[in-house]
N, C-alpha and C positions, 0 to 999 in steps of 0.2 A: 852205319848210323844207327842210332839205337831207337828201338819202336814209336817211344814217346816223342821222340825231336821228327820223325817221319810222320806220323800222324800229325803233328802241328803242323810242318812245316806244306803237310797236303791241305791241313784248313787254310791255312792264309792264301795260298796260292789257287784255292777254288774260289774265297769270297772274299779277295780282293782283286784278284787278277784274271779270275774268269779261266784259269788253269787248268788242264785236267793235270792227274797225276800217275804214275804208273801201277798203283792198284785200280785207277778206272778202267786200265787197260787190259790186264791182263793180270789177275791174282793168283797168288799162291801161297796155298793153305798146306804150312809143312805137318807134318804127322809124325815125322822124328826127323830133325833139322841132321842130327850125328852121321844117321845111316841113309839119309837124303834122299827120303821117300815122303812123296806130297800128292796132295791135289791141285788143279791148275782150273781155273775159273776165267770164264770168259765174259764180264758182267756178271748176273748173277747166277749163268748153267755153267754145272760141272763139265768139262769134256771127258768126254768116254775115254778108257784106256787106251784103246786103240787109236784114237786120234791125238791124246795127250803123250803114247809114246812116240807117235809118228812126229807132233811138231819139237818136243828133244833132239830129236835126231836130226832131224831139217837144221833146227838153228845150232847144232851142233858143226854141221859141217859150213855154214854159213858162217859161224864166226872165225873159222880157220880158214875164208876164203882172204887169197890176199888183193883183189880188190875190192872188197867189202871194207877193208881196214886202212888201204890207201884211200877209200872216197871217205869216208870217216875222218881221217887223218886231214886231208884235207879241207874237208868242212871247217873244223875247229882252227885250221888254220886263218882261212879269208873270217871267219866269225869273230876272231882275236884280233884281224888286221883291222878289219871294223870299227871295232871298239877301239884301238887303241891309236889308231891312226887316223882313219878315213870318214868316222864320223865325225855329220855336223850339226847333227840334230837331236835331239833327245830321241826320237824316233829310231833313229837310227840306233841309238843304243841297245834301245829296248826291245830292238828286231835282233840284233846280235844276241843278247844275252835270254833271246827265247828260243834261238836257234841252238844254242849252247847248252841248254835246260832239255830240248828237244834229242839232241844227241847223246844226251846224258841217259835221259829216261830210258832210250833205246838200247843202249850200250847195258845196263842196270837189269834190265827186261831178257836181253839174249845171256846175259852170263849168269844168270839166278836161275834160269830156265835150261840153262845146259849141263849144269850141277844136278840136276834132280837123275836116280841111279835108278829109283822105283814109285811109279803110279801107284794114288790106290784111289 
Protein backbone atom coordinates (compact mmCIF):
# COMPACT_ATOMS: atom_id res chain seq x y z
CA UNK A 1 0.00 0.00 0.00
CA UNK A 2 1.38 3.30 -0.75
CA UNK A 3 2.38 5.71 2.37
CA UNK A 4 -0.18 8.23 1.67
CA UNK A 5 -3.34 5.66 1.52
CA UNK A 6 -1.48 4.10 4.94
CA UNK A 7 -1.41 7.20 6.73
CA UNK A 8 -5.12 7.99 5.97
CA UNK A 9 -6.26 4.93 6.29
CA UNK A 10 -4.47 4.97 10.08
CA UNK A 11 -6.24 8.44 10.69
CA UNK A 12 -9.70 7.28 10.13
CA UNK A 13 -9.25 4.03 11.98
CA UNK A 14 -7.75 6.08 15.21
CA UNK A 15 -10.70 8.84 15.21
CA UNK A 16 -13.26 7.05 14.17
CA UNK A 17 -12.95 3.72 15.45
CA UNK A 18 -10.70 4.13 18.38
CA UNK A 19 -8.12 1.66 16.29
CA UNK A 20 -4.80 1.53 16.96
CA UNK A 21 -2.68 0.81 13.98
CA UNK A 22 0.46 -1.11 13.22
CA UNK A 23 2.93 1.96 13.53
CA UNK A 24 1.51 2.30 17.05
CA UNK A 25 2.80 -0.84 17.54
CA UNK A 26 5.91 -1.34 16.34
CA UNK A 27 7.72 1.20 13.62
CA UNK A 28 10.03 1.05 11.22
CA UNK A 29 12.26 3.74 10.20
CA UNK A 30 13.87 2.21 6.82
CA UNK A 31 17.40 3.85 6.25
CA UNK A 32 17.75 2.21 2.67
CA UNK A 33 14.40 0.20 2.04
CA UNK A 34 16.97 -1.63 -1.24
CA UNK A 35 19.70 -3.02 0.99
CA UNK A 36 16.96 -3.39 4.03
CA UNK A 37 18.59 -1.83 6.75
CA UNK A 38 16.41 0.06 9.43
CA UNK A 39 15.57 1.20 12.54
CA UNK A 40 12.77 -0.49 14.57
CA UNK A 41 10.86 1.71 17.18
CA UNK A 42 8.99 0.55 19.99
CA UNK A 43 6.46 3.84 20.54
CA UNK A 44 8.73 6.36 20.61
CA UNK A 45 12.43 4.48 21.91
CA UNK A 46 14.65 3.20 19.52
CA UNK A 47 15.65 -0.64 20.39
CA UNK A 48 19.16 -1.06 20.69
CA UNK A 49 21.02 -3.24 18.17
CA UNK A 50 21.20 -6.01 20.01
CA UNK A 51 17.67 -6.41 20.95
CA UNK A 52 16.39 -5.05 17.44
CA UNK A 53 18.74 -8.02 15.96
CA UNK A 54 17.56 -10.39 18.40
CA UNK A 55 13.60 -9.71 17.88
CA UNK A 56 14.56 -10.43 13.66
CA UNK A 57 15.52 -13.37 14.40
CA UNK A 58 12.87 -14.44 16.97
CA UNK A 59 10.13 -13.60 14.51
CA UNK A 60 12.05 -14.93 11.86
CA UNK A 61 11.75 -18.34 13.01
CA UNK A 62 8.27 -17.67 14.34
CA UNK A 63 6.89 -17.16 10.99
CA UNK A 64 8.23 -20.46 9.56
CA UNK A 65 6.67 -22.13 12.47
CA UNK A 66 4.00 -24.27 11.19
CA UNK A 67 1.67 -23.82 13.89
CA UNK A 68 1.86 -20.21 14.02
CA UNK A 69 0.36 -20.42 10.34
CA UNK A 70 -2.07 -23.13 10.99
CA UNK A 71 -3.68 -21.04 14.06
CA UNK A 72 -3.53 -18.02 11.82
CA UNK A 73 -4.93 -20.03 9.08
CA UNK A 74 -7.48 -20.82 11.08
CA UNK A 75 -8.53 -17.59 12.75
CA UNK A 76 -9.34 -16.09 9.44
CA UNK A 77 -11.06 -18.95 8.74
CA UNK A 78 -14.12 -19.01 11.70
CA UNK A 79 -13.69 -14.94 11.27
CA UNK A 80 -14.86 -15.43 7.48
CA UNK A 81 -17.55 -17.89 8.73
CA UNK A 82 -18.61 -15.09 10.94
CA UNK A 83 -19.18 -12.82 8.68
CA UNK A 84 -20.59 -14.58 6.08
CA UNK A 85 -22.68 -17.12 7.69
CA UNK A 86 -23.06 -17.04 11.35
CA UNK A 87 -23.76 -13.47 12.00
CA UNK A 88 -26.66 -11.88 13.38
CA UNK A 89 -25.93 -8.88 14.49
CA UNK A 90 -24.13 -5.93 13.51
CA UNK A 91 -21.81 -6.66 16.35
CA UNK A 92 -21.03 -9.45 15.27
CA UNK A 93 -19.78 -8.19 12.07
CA UNK A 94 -17.80 -5.80 13.39
CA UNK A 95 -16.03 -8.27 15.97
CA UNK A 96 -15.14 -10.33 12.85
CA UNK A 97 -13.88 -7.73 10.63
CA UNK A 98 -11.61 -6.38 13.70
CA UNK A 99 -10.44 -9.74 14.39
CA UNK A 100 -9.55 -9.75 10.52
CA UNK A 101 -7.80 -6.21 10.86
CA UNK A 102 -6.08 -7.65 13.95
CA UNK A 103 -4.57 -10.60 12.07
CA UNK A 104 -3.66 -8.45 9.40
CA UNK A 105 -1.65 -6.06 11.40
CA UNK A 106 0.19 -9.00 12.79
CA UNK A 107 0.76 -10.74 9.85
CA UNK A 108 2.12 -7.14 8.17
CA UNK A 109 4.34 -6.41 11.59
CA UNK A 110 6.29 -10.18 11.48
CA UNK A 111 6.89 -10.06 7.70
CA UNK A 112 8.19 -6.10 7.41
CA UNK A 113 10.11 -7.01 10.43
CA UNK A 114 11.81 -10.30 9.01
CA UNK A 115 13.00 -8.61 5.87
CA UNK A 116 15.22 -6.06 7.64
CA UNK A 117 19.08 -7.71 6.74
CA UNK A 118 20.71 -4.62 8.94
CA UNK A 119 20.05 -2.64 12.21
CA UNK A 120 21.32 0.74 12.53
Amino acid sequence: MKPWRVWITNKILRHLFCAFSANDVIHIRWVDEQKKIASIFIGNQKLYTPEALNLVKELRLFKELPSFQKTLNSMKGMSNEMIFTKSKTTDDLVFSKAMLYTIDVLERLILSISTIEEIR
